[in-house]
C-alpha positions as CSV (number, residue, x, y, z in Angstrom):
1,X,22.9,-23.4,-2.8
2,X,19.5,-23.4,-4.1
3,X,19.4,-25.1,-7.6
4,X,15.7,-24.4,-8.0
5,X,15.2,-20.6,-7.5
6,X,12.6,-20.3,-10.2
7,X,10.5,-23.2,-8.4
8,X,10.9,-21.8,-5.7
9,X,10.0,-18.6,-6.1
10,X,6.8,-19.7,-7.7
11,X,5.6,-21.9,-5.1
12,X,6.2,-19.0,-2.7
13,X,4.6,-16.6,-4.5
14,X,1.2,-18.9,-5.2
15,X,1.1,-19.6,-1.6
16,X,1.6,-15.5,-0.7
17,X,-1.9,-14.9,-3.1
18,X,-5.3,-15.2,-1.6
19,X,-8.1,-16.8,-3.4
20,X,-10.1,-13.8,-2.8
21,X,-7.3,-12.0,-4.8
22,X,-7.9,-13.5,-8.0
23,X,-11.9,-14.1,-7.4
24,X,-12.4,-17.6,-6.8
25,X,-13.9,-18.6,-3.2
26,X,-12.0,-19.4,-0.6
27,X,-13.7,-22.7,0.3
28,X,-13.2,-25.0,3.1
29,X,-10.4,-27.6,4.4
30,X,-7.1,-25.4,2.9
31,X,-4.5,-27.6,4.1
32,X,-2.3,-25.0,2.3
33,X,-1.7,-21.1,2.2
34,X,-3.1,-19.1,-0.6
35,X,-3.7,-20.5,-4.1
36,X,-3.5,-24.5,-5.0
37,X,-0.9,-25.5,-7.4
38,X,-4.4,-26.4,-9.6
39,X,-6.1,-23.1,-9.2
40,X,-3.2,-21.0,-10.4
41,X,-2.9,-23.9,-13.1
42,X,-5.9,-23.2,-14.2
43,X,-6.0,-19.2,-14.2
44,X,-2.9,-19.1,-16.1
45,X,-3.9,-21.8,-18.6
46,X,-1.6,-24.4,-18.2
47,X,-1.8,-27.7,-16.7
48,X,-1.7,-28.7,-12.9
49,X,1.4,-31.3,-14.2
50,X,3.6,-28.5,-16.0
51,X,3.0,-26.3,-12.9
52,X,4.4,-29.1,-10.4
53,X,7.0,-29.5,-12.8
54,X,8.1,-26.1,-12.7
55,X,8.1,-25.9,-9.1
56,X,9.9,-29.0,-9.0
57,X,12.4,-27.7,-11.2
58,X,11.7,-30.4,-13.3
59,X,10.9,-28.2,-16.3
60,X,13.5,-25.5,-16.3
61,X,12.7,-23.7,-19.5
62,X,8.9,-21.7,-19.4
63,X,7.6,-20.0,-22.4
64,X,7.5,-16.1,-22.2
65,X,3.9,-16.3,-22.6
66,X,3.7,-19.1,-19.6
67,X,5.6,-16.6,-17.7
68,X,3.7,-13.4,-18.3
69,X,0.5,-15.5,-17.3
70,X,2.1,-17.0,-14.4
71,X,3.2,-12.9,-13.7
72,X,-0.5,-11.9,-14.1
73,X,-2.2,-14.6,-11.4
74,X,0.4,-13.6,-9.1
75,X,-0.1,-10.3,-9.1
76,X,3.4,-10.0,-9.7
77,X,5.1,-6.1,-9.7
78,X,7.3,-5.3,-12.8
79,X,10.2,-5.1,-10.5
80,X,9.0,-9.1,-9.5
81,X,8.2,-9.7,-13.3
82,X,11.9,-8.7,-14.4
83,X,12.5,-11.2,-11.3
84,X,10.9,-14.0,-12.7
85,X,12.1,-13.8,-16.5
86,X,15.6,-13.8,-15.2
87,X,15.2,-16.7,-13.2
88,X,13.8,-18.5,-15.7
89,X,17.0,-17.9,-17.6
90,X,19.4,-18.8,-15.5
91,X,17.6,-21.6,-14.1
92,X,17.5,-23.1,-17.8
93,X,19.6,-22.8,-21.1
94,X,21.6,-19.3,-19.7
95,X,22.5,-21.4,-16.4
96,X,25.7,-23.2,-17.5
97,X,27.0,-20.0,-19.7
98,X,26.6,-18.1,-16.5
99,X,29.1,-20.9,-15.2
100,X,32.1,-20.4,-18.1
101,X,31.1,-17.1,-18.6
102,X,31.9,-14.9,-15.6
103,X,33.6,-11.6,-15.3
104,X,35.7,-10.6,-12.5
105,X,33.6,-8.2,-10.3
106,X,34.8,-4.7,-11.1
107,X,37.1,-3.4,-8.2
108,X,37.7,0.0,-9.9
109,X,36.0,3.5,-10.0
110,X,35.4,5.9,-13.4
111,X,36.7,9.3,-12.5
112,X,33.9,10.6,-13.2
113,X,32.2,8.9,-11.0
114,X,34.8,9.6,-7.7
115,X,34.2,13.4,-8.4
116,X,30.7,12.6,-8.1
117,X,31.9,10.8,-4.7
118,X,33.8,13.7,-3.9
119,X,30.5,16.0,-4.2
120,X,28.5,14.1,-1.6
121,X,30.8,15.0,1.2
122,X,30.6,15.1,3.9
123,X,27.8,12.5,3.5
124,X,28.2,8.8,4.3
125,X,28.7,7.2,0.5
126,X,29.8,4.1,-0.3
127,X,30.0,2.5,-3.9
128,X,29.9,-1.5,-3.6
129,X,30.0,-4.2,-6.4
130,X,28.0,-7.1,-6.7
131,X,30.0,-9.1,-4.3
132,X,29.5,-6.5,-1.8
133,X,33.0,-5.4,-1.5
134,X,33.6,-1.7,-0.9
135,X,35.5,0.1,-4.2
136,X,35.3,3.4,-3.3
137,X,33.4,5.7,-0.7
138,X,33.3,9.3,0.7
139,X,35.7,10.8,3.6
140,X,32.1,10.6,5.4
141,X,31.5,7.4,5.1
142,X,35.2,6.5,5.7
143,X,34.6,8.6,9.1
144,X,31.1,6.3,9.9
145,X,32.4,2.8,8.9
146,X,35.7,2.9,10.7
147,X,35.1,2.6,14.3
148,X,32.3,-0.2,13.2
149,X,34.8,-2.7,11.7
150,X,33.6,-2.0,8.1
151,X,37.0,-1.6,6.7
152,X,38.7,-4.1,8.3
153,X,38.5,-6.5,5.5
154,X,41.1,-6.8,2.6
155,X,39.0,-5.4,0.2
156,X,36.5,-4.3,3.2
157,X,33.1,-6.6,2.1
158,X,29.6,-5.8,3.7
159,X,28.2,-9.2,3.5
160,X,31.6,-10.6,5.0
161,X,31.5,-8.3,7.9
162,X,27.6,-8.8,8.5
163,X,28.2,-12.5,8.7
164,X,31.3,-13.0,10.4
165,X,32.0,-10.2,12.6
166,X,31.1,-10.3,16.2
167,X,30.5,-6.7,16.2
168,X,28.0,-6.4,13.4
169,X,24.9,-7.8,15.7
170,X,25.6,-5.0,18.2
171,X,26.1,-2.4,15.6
172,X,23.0,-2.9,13.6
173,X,19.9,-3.6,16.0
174,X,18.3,-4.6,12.6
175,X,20.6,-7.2,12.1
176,X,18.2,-9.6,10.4
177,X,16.5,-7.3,8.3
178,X,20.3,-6.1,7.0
179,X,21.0,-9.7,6.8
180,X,18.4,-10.5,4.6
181,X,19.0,-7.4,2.3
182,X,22.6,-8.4,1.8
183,X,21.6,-11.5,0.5
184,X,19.1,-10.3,-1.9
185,X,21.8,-7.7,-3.1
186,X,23.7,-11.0,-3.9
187,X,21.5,-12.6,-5.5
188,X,19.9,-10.0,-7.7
189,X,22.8,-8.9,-8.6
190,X,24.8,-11.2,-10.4
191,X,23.9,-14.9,-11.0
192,X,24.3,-17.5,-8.0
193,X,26.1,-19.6,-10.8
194,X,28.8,-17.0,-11.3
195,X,31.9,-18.6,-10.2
196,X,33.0,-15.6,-7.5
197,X,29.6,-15.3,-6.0
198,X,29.8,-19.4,-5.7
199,X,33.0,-18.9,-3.9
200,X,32.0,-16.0,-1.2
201,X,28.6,-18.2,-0.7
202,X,30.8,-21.6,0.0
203,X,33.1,-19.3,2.2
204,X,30.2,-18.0,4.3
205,X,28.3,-21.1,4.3
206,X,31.1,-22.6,5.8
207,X,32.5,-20.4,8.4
208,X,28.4,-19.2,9.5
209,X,26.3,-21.8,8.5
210,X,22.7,-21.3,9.1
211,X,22.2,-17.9,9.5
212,X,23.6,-17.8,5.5
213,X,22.9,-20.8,4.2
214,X,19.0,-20.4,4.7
215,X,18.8,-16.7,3.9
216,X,20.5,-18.0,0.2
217,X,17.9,-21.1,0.1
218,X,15.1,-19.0,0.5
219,X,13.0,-17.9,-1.6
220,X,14.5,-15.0,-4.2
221,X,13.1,-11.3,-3.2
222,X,14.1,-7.7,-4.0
223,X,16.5,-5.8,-2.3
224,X,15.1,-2.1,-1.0
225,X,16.9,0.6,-2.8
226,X,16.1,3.1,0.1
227,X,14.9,3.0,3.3
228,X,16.0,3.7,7.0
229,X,18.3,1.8,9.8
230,X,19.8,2.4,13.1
231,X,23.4,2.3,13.9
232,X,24.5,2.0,17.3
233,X,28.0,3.7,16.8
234,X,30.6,3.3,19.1
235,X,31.6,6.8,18.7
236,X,28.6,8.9,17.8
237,X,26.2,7.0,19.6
238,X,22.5,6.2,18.0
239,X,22.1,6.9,14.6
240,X,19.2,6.9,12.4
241,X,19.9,7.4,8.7
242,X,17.9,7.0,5.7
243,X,19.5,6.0,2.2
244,X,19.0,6.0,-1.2
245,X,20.9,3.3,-3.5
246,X,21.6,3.6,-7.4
247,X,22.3,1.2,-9.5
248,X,24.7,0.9,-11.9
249,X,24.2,-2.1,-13.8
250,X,27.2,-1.8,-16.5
251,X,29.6,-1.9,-13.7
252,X,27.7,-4.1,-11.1
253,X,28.7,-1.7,-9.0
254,X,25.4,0.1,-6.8
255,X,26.2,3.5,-4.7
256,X,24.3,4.0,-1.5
257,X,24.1,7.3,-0.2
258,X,23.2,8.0,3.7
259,X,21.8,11.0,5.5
260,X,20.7,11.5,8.5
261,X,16.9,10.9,9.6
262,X,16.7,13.3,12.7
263,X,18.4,16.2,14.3
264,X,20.0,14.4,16.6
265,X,21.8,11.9,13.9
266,X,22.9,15.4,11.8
267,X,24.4,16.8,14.8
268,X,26.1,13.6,15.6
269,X,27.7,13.0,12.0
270,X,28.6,16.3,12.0
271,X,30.9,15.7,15.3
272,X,32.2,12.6,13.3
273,X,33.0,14.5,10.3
274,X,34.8,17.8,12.7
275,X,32.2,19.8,10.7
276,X,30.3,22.4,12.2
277,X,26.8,22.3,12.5
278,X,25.0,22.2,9.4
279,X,27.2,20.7,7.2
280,X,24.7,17.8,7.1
281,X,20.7,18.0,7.0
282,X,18.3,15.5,8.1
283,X,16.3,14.0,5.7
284,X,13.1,12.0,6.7
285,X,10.5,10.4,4.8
């Protein structure tokens, strides 16, 4: 696994800003993409030898003020900002209590929180934790993620099944796109020193190889929390669904909610579900 995500990320993310971006001139003979390790350096008032440092993970342990600097040059979003503090605690004094402090991922559901499940029916719902297995979902979803292998697992896991299972490349035409939103889900989600995620990376790395081990040695990025994808069910044929995901950050648990995108998709979940028309409404935009 990456042992340098805060160096990484940095680098990354100087060589992803233009010089135009921050007002200096672009100049001639770039032998490198976006900003020199000097030029951001000097915008954020540090030196060019504590900013190779840093993204030599050599220095593990940058000031807040260093950080909202670095944050402002790299016209970082606050969503990126939160990013980039937490990095730069787990990459220095937090990272070893992330390593002897780590709670078992929550496998459970608040009542509550199932009669909220209960609610969204006949909608495909699906609450995960940070591990990405499946703790509890909709009839809906049930209906949708059966005939695609997604409960097949003991508990049923989403980055297990993208990663391992022959069928998951055929069901998702976006593979790679899913692939690389998985990962980010487990990595933003709870530390990659946290002794379970360690353990499902080591697994995967192992039985997969490339196709994981480079998406976790990349750089760190976002997850979305809503967009679209296409599913090529077995049983309801092409389906375009748009979701929404919530966070729950006490639990590490996150709920994503699907609908369908188009007519066609509604029509189709509601053959799935045995509903009749216009149980389900698409939802686009």
């Amino acid at each position: 696994m990456n042992d340098n995500e805060l160096g990484t990320f940095l680098r990354t993310r100087r060589e992803a800003v233009t010089p135009a971006q921050v007002g200096l001139p672009a100049g001639f003979r770039r032998r490198t993409p976006g900003l020199r390790r000097a030029e951001l350096a000097t915008l954020a008032g540090i030196s060019v030898e504590y900013l190779t440092r840093l993204e030599q993970g050599r220095d593990r342990n940058p000031s807040p003020k260093i950080l909202s600097a670095l944050g402002d040059i790299l016209l970082l979003s606050p969503a990126d900002r939160l990013l980039l503090h937490r990095l730069a605690k787990e990459n220095g004094e937090g990272k070893e209590l992330c390593r002897s402090v780590t709670a078992p991922p929550v496998r459970t559901v608040r009542p509550t929180f199932r009669a909220l499940l209960d609610r969204l029916e006949p909608a495909p719902a699906a609450l995960f934790n940070w591990l990405g297995d499946l703790v509890a979902c909709t009839q809906g979803y049930e209906r949708y993620a059966r005939p695609l292998g997604l409960l097949d697992g003991d508990p049923p896991n989403m980055v297990r099944y993208l990663f391992t299972d022959d069928r998951a490349r055929t069901v998702f035409p976006g593979w790679d796109r899913l692939a690389d939103e998985q990962v980010a889900h487990l990595r933003n989600e709870a530390s990659l020193h946290d002794s379970h995620v360690a353990a499902l990376a080591e697994e995967l790395t192992a039985a997969v190889g490339a196709p994981f081990r480079d998406r976790l040695a990349a750089a760190p990025a976002l997850p979305s929390r809503f967009g679209t994808e296409v599913v090529e069910h077995p049983e309801a044929g092409r389906l375009r669904l748009s979701f929404e995901t919530l966070v729950l950050p006490d639990e590490g648990q996150r709920l994503v909610v699907h609908m369908p995108a188009d007519e066609a998709t509604t029509a189709a979940l509601d053959r799935l579900n045995g509903r009749r028309p216009g149980a389900l409404r698409a939802v686009s935009g």
